[in-house]
N, C-alpha and C positions, 0 to 999 in steps of 0.2 A: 550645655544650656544652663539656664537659671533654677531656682528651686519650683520657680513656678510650673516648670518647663516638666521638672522632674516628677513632682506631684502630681502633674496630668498626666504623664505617662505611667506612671503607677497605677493612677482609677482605671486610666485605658486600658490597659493591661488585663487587669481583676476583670472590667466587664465585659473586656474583648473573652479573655479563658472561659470568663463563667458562664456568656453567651455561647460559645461553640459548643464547649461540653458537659451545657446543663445537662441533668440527667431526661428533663422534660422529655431530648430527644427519643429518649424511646420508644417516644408515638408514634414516629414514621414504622417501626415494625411493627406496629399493632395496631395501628387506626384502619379504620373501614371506610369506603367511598362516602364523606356526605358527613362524616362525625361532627366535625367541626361546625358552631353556629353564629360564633363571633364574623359572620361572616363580609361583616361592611370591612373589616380589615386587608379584606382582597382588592377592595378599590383603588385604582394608581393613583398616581401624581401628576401632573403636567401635560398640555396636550401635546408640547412636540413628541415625548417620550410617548405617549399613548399612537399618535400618527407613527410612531416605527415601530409598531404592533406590541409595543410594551420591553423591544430586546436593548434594554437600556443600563443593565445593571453593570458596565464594563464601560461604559457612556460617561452616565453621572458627573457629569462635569458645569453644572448649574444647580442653585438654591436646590431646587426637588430632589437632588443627592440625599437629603433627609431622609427622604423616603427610598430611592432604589439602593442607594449603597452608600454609608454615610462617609465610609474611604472618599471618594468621589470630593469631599466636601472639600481638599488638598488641591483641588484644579480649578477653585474660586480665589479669582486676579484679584476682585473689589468685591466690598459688599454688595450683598444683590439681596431683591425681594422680588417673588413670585407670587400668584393669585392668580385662581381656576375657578372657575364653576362650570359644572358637569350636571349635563340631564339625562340622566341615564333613564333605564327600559320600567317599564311599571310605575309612572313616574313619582320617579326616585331622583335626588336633587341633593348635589354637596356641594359646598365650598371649601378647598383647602387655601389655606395660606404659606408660604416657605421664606425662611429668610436663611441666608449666610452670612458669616463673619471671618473673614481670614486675618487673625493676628500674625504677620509673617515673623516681624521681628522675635517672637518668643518661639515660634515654629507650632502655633495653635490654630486650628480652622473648628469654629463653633457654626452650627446653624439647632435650629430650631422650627416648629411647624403645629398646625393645627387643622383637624379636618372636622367638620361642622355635616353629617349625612339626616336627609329629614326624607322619610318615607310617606306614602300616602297611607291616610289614616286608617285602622283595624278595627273591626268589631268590638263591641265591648259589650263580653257576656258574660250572662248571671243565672245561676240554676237551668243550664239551658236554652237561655232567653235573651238575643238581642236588646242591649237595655240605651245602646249609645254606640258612638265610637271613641277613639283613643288614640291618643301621639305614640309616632314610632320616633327615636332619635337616638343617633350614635354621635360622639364627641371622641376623639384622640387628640392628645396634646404630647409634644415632644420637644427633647431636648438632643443634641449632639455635638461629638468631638472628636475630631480627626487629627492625625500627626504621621509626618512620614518618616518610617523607621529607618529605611535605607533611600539611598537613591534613586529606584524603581519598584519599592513596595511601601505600600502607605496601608493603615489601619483604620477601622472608626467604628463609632458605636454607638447606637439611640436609644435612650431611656426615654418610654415613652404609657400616658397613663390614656389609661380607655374607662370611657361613661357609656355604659346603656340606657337607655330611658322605654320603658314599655305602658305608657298608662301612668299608674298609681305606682308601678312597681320598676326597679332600678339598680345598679349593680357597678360597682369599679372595680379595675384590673390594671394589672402593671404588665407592660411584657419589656424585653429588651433584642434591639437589631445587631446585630455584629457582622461587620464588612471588611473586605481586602480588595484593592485593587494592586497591580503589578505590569510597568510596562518592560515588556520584553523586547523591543525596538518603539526609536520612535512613533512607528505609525501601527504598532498592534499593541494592545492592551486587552490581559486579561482583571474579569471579578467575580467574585461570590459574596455571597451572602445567606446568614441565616438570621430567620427575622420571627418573629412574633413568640419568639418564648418565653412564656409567663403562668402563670395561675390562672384556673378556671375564673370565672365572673359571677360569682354569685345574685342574683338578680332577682331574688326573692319569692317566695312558692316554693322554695324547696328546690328551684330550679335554676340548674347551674351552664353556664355558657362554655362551649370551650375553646379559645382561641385560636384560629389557623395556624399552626407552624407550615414554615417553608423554606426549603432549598435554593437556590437559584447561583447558578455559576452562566458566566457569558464572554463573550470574546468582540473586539472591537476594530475596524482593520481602517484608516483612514488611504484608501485609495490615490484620492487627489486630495490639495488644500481645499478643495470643496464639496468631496463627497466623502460620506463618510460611511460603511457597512458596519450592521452587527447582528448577533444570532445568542441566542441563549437559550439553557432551559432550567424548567422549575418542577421541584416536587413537592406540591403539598402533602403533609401530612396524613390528609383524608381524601385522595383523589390520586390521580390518574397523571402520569408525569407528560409537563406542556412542553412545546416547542416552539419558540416564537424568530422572527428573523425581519429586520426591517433596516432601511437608506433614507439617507440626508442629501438633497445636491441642493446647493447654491446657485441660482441660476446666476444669480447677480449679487452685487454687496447686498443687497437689501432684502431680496425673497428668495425662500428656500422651499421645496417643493419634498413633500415625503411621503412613502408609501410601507407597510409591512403588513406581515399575517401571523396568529397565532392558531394553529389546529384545534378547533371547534366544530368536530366534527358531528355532535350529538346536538349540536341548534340549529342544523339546517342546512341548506344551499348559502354557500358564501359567507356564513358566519366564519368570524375572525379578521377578515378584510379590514385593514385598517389604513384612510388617507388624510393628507393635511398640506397646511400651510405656512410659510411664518414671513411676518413681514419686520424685519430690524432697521431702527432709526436712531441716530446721535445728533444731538444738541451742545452747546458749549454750557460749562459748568456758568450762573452767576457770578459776575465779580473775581472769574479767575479766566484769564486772556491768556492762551497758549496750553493753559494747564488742561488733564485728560478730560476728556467729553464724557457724557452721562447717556447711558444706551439704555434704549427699552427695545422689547418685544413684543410684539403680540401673535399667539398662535394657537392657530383650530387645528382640532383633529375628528374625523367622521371616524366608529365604526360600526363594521355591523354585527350584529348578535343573533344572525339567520331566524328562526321563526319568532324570539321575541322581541326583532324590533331594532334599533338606531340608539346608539347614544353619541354625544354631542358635546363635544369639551373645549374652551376656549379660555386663555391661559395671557395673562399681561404680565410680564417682568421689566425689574429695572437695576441697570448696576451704577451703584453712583463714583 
């Protein structure tokens, strides 16, 4: 490869090492259920990935790879752009944005992302005393870069900066994602990933945030050319290790039908149930006759979150 080529695989390198074996991790041995308050960090990406109960990280194979596994970012054909909004339970409301960029010719896959979370508004007290309310807002912004080291293992990594906003009072943080994906036949693919390792959040009051770190490895098993299985699990740092498992079928070129579940067994009856839909369309590019077509998406995903409630995610993408 070129120097270009070279140089990115160098930073890759430094942030893929310095991601797995920051020393950060040591807080999976010593964190307690609940430590963690950075907590809008736990909200996914995309609703088809949300429709297969979240076991996507070995998936990753569209823009939201940003966010599950930026490895994953290697199995974008064309550029693409993604856009979600999500109303989740207490109502809570984000917008993420995701974009991909595959330079094949240098062997570079860039994507990047932004997620926008706005809460309903909080007291605002003074000696005691209700005097108002106040904005809650979380911002992530990111960056990523992915390269395949061998033949069937690919790397990636997200540098990505985090805003608090609480009121008057506010706080930045940096953390970074580091991923692997590895196909070991055609039709199975394993990944991991360890994600949110960074510095506390200082947010002023003396009080300091601390960002979720997490685990998550998954496996991917494509059935038929139109179904596709996967299962993963995750360890947060401050919780209790998840299990999630969710399918894709294509009934037809155009709509794809999806269902999984993540064990939530402390919210209730049926909490974790997660279903969806997606409907895919192509168009001929302007002004280029025979050359490739331009595909969007559009897809929901329900789930449910047992005693508190429904959230609701609906996701447009487009590859040009």
């Amino acid at each position: 490869g070129g120097p270009v080529r070279k140089i990115a695989a160098a930073l890759l390198c430094v942030l893929w090492i310095g991601g797995v074996f920051n020393p950060a991790g040591s807080a999976w041995a010593a964190a307690e259920d609940g430590t963690a308050s950075a907590v809008f960090l736990r909200m996914t990406a995309g609703a088809r990935a949300q429709a297969m109960g979240g076991a996507f990280t070995s998936v990753a194979d569209d823009a939201n790879a940003v966010y599950w596994n930026p490895a994953g970012l290697v199995q974008v054909r064309r550029p693409e752009l993604s856009f979600s909004h999500t109303i989740d339970v207490q109502d809570v409301k984000a917008e993420y944005l995701a974009v991909a960029y595959p330079i094949r010719r240098a062997g570079l896959f860039l994507g990047g992302s932004g997620l926008l979370v706005n809460m309903a508004d909080v007291d605002k007290i003074e000696n005691s005393v209700v005097t108002g309310s106040q904005k809650v807002r979380f911002l992530t912004y990111s960056g990523s870069l992915a390269m395949p080291i061998l033949p069937v293992f690919a790397a990636g990594v997200t540098v990505k900066g985090i805003n608090q906003t609480l009121g008057d009072f506010g706080g930045n943080g940096t953390a970074i994602d580091a991923g692997a994906l590895v196909r070991l036949m055609p039709t199975l693919t394993l990944g991991g990933v360890v994600a949110n390792l960074g510095s506390k959040i200082d947010v002023g009051g003396g009080v300091q945030n601390t960002i979720p770190q997490i685990i998550r490895g998954g496996a991917s098993f494509r059935l038929t050319p139109r179904v596709l299985l996967a299962a993963e699990v995750e360890k947060p740092a401050d919780a209790a290790l998840k299990l999630r498992g969710g399918a894709e079928w294509w009934a037809s070129e155009i709509l794809a039908l999806r269902g999984g579940y993540e064990k939530r067994d402390s919210l209730g009856s049926g909490a974790g149930l997660s279903l969806g839909i997606g409907f895919k369309s192509k168009f001929e590019r302007p002004g280029a006759a025979g050359g490739e077509a331009i595909e969007s998406a559009l897809d929901y995903a329900y789930l449910s979150m047992g005693d508190l409630g429904t959230t609701h995610r609906l996701s447009f993408g487009v590859k040009f």
